[in-house]
C-alpha positions as CSV (number, residue, x, y, z in Angstrom):
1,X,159.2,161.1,144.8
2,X,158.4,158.4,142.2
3,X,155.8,160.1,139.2
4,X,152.6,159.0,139.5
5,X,150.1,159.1,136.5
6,X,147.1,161.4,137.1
7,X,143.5,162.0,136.1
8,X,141.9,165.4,135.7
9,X,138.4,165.2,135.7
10,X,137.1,168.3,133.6
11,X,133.9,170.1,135.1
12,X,131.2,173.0,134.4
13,X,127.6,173.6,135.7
14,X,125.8,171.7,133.1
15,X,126.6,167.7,132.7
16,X,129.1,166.4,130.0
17,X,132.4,164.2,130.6
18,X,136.5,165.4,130.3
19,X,138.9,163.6,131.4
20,X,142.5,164.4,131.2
21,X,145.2,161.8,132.1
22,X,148.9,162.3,132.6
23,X,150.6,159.4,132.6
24,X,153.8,159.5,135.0
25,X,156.1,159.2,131.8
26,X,154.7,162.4,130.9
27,X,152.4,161.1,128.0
28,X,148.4,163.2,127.8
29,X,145.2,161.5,127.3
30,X,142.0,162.5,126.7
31,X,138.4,160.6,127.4
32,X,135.5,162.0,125.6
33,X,136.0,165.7,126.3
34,X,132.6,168.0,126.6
35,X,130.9,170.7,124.5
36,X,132.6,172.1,121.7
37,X,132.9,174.9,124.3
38,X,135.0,172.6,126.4
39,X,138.2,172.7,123.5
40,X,139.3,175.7,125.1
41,X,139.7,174.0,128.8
42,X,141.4,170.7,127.2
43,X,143.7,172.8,125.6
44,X,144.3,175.2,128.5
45,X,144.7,172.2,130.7
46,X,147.0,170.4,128.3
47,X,149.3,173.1,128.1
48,X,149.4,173.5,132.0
49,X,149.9,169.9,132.3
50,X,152.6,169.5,129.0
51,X,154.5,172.7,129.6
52,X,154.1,172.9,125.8
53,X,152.7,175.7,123.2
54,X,151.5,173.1,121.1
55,X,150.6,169.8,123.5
56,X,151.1,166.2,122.1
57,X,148.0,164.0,123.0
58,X,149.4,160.6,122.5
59,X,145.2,159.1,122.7
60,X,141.8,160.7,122.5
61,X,139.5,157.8,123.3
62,X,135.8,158.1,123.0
63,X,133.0,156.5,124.3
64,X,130.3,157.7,122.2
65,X,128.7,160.4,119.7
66,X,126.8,162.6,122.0
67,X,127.6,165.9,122.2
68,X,129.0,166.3,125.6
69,X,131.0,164.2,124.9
70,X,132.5,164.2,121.7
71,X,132.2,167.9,120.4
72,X,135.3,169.4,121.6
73,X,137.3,166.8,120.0
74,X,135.2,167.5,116.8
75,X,136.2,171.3,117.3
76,X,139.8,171.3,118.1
77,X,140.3,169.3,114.9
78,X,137.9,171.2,112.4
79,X,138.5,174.7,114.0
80,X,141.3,175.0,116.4
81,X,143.8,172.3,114.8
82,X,147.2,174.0,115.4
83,X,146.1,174.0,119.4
84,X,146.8,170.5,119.6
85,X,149.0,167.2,118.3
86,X,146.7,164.5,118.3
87,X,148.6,161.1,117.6
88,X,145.6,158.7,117.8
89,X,142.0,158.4,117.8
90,X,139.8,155.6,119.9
91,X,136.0,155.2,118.7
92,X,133.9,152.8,117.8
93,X,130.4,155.3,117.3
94,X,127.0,154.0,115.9
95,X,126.1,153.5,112.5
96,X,125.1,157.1,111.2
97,X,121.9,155.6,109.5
98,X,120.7,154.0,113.1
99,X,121.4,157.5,114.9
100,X,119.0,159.2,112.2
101,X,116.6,157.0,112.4
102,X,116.3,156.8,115.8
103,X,117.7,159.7,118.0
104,X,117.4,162.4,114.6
105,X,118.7,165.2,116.9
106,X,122.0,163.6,117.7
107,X,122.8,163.1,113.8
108,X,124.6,166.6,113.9
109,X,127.0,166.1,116.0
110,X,127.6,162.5,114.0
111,X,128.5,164.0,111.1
112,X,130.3,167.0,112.4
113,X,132.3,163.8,114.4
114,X,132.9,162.0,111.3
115,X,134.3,165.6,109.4
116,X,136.6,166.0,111.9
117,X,137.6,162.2,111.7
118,X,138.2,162.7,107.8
119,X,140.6,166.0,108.2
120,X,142.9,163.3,110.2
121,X,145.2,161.0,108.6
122,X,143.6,157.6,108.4
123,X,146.7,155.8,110.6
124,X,145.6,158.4,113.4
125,X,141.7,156.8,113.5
126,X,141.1,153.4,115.5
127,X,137.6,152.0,115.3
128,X,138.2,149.2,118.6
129,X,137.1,145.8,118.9
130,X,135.8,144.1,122.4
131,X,139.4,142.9,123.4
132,X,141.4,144.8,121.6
133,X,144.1,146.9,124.1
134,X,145.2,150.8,123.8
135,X,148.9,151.1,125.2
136,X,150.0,154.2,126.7
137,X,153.2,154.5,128.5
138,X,152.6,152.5,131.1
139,X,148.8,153.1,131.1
140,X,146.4,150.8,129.0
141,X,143.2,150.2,128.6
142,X,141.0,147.1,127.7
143,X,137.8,147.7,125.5
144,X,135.3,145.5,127.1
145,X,132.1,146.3,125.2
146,X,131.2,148.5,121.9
147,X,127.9,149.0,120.3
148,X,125.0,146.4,119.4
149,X,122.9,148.1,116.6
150,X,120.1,145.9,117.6
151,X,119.2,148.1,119.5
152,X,116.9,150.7,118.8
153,X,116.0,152.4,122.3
154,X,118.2,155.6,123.8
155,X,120.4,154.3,121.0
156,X,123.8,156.8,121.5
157,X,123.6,156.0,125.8
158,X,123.2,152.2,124.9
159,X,126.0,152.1,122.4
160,X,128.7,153.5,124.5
161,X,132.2,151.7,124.3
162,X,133.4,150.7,127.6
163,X,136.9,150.7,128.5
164,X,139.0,149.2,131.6
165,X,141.7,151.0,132.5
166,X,145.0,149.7,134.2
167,X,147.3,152.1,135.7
168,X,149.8,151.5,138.4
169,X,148.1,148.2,139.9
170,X,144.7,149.6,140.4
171,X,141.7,149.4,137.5
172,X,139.0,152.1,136.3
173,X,136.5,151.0,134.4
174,X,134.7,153.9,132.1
175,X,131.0,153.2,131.3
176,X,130.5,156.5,129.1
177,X,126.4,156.8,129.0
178,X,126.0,153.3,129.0
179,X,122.1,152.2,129.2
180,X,120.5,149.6,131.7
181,X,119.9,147.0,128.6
182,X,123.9,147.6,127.7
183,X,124.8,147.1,131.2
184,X,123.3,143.7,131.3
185,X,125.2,142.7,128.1
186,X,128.2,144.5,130.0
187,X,127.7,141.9,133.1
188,X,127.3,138.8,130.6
189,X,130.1,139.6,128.7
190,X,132.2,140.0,131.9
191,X,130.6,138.5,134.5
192,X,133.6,138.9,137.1
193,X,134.4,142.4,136.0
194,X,136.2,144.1,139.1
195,X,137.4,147.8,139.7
196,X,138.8,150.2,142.3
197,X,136.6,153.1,140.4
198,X,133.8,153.4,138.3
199,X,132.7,156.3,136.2
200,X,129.5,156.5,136.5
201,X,127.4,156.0,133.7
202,X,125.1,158.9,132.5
203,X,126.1,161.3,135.1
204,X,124.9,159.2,137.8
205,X,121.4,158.6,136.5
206,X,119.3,156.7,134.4
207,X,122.5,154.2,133.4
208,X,122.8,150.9,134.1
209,X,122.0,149.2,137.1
């Protein structure tokens, strides 16, 4: 049987977002990733999934600076750095000085993002642009929206990058936390945006509409 490329969606009781993607050449990404409790179940699934003591992830793609979301990155690199190969890094978070003025408790897990982000070499880091493309194998993905620091209310949700991602003829688009005033600029921006899944944003509730 032909390889197929295959998404692992990463759960526990309380919300956050993990995905793990194997693409059918064999290549691992990760979207977001949890808790910093959650480094030890990327790294326990990327071993399953690599058959390697030290796994290569060939992209870790954010969507935003929450701490569901973006912690166990932030710990696998500070703390747990010979667990994993990280090749490159997708992001495109707030402005530090918006997130402390305006969702203080959040500003934390910003910096502890951004030390993790300086222990990497710099050719590792992409900060995306709407349009710009993220190639793996024969997975990519399309960055369709990034953050407007105009705005100033639920500032991380709103300021989620989305991403559309292509794999094997069929499209997922990944909202992150995305907020109802981003979704708007979302539909404007793309008007005809079309999937065949759609993660939902903010867990299902209170995203956009």
């Amino acid at each position: 049987m032909e390889n197929k490329t295959v998404m692992y969606q990463l759960v526990e009781p309380i919300q956050m977002m993990s995905y793990v993607i194997k693409t059918k050449e064999d290549k691992l990404i990760v979207i977001d990733g949890g808790y910093d409790r959650n480094a030890v179940d990327i790294i326990a699934k990327a071993k399953e999934l690599s058959g390697m003591d030290v796994p290569v992830i060939e992209a870790w793609i954010h969507t935003h600076c929450h701490n569901d979301h973006c912690d166990a990155f932030s710990e696998i690199v500070i703390n747990m750095s010979n667990a994993l190969e990280i090749k490159h890094v997708y992001h495109n978070c707030l402005n530090g000085d918006i997130i402390q003025a305006y969702e203080t408790g959040s500003y934390v897990t910003y910096k502890k993002f951004h030390q993790a982000l300086s222990l990497m070499s710099p050719e590792k880091i992409h900060v995306v642009q709407p349009g710009d493309t993220i190639h793996v194998g024969s997975v990519h993905f399309d960055v369709l929206l990034v953050p407007d620091e105009t705005i100033t209310g639920n500032v991380l949700n709103e300021s989620s990058v989305v991403y559309l991602m292509h794999v094997e003829g069929q499209k997922v688009v990944f909202l992150g936390d995305l907020g109802e005033r981003s979704g708007y600029r979302l539909k404007e921006a793309h008007p005809d945006l079309k999937c065949d899944f759609v993660q939902m944003a903010h867990h299902g509730s209170n995203g956009v509409t």
